[in-house]
VOPAGU-2260 file (C-alpha; in pm, 1 decimal, decimal comma):
REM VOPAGU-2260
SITE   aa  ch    i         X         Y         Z
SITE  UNK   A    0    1360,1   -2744,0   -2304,3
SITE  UNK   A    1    1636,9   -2670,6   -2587,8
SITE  UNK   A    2    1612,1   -2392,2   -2787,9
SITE  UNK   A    3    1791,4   -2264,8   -3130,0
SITE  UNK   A    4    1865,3   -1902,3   -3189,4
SITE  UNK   A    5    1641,8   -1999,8   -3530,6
SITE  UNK   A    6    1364,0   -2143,8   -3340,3
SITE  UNK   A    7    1340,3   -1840,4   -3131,8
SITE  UNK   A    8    1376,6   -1577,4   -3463,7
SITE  UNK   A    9    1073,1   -1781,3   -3545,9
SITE  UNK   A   10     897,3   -1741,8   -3243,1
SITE  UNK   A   11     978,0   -1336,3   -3249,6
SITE  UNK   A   12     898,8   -1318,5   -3645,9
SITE  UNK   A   13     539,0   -1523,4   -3547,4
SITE  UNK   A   14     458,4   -1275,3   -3273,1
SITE  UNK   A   15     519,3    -952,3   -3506,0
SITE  UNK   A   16     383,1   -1104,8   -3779,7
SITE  UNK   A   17      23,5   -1214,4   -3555,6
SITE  UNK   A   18      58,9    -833,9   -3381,1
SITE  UNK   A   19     148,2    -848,4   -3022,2
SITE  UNK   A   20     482,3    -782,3   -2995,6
SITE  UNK   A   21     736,1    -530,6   -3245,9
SITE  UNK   A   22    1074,0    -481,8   -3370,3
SITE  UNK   A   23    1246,4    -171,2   -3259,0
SITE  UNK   A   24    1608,6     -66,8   -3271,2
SITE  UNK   A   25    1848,9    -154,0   -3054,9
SITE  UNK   A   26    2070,8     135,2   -2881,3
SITE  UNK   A   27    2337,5     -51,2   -2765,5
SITE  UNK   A   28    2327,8    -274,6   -3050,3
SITE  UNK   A   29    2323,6    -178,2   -3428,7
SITE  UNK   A   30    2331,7    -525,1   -3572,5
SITE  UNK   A   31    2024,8    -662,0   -3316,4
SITE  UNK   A   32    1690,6    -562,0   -3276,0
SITE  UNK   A   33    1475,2    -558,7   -2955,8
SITE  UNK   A   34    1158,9    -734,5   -2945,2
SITE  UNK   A   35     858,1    -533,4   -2739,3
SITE  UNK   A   36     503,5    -594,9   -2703,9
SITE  UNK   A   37     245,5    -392,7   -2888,3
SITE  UNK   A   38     -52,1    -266,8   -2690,9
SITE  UNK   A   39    -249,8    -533,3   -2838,2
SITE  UNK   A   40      50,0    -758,3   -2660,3
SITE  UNK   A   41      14,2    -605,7   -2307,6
SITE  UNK   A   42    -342,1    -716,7   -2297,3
SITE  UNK   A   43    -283,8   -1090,3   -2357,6
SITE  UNK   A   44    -123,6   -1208,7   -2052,5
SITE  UNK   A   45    -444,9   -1046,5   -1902,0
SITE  UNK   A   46    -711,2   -1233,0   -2133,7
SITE  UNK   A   47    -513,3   -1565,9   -2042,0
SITE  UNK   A   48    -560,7   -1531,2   -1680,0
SITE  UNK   A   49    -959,1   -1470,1   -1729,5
SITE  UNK   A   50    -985,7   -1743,4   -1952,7
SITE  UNK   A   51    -832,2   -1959,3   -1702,2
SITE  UNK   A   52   -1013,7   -1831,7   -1419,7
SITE  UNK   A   53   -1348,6   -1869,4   -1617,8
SITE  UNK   A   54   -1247,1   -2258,2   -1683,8
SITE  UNK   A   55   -1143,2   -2291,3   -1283,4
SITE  UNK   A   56   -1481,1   -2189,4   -1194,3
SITE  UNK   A   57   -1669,4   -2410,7   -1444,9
SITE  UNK   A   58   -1479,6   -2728,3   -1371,9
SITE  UNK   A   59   -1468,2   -2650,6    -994,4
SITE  UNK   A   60   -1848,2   -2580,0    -958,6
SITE  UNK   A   61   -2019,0   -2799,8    -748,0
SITE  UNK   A   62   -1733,5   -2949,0    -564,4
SITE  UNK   A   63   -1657,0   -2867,3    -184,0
SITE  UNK   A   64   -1353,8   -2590,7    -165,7
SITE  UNK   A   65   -1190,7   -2823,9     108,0
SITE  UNK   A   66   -1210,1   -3185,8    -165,2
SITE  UNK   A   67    -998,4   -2932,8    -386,9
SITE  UNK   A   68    -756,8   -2852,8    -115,7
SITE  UNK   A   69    -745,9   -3260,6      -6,6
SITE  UNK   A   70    -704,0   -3336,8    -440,0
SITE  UNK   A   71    -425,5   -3081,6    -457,4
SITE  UNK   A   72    -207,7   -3172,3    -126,4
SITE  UNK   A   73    -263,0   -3533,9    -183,0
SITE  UNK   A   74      -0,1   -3581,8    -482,2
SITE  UNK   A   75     210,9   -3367,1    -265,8
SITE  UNK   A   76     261,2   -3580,3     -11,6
SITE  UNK   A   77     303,7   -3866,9    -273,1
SITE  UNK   A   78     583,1   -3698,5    -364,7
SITE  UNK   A   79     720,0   -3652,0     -22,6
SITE  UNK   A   80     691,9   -3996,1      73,0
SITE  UNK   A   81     900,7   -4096,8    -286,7
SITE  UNK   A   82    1170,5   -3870,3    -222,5
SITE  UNK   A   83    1190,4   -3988,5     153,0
SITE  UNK   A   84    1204,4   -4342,4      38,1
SITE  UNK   A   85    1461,7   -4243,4    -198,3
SITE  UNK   A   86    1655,6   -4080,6      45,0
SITE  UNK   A   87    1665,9   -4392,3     262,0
């Protein structure tokens, strides 16, 4: 994933403009600010992770804890068996 140093200004100007995050001075640098989240920005990481936990338990309902275990491990060793075969 590339980045520009405009792309991310944009990013930083979005995320002050929409309120989670702020502009403050920099002390070790006049001519650069420092971007820090807002109060409003330490509580969205934490409304992601119960969103996502809400949508776990609705798709997951119903199934058998151990089929989710076999569904997850089985692309692993997919990919274990490629990379040995590439190996060879």
């Amino acid at each position: 994933m590339r980045s520009t140093p405009q792309g991310v200004q944009r990013l930083a100007d979005d995320l002050v403009r929409d309120g989670p995050a702020d502009f403050r001075p920099n002390p070790d640098h006049r001519g650069s600010l420092l971007l820090e989240p807002t109060p409003e920005g330490h509580r969205v990481p934490g409304g992601i992770t119960d969103r996502a936990a809400e949508v776990h338990r609705t798709l997951s309902a119903g199934i058998a804890p151990g089929d989710i275990v076999a569904a997850r491990e089985l692309p692993r060793q997919v990919i274990d068996r490629v990379r040995r075969h590439e190996d060879a």
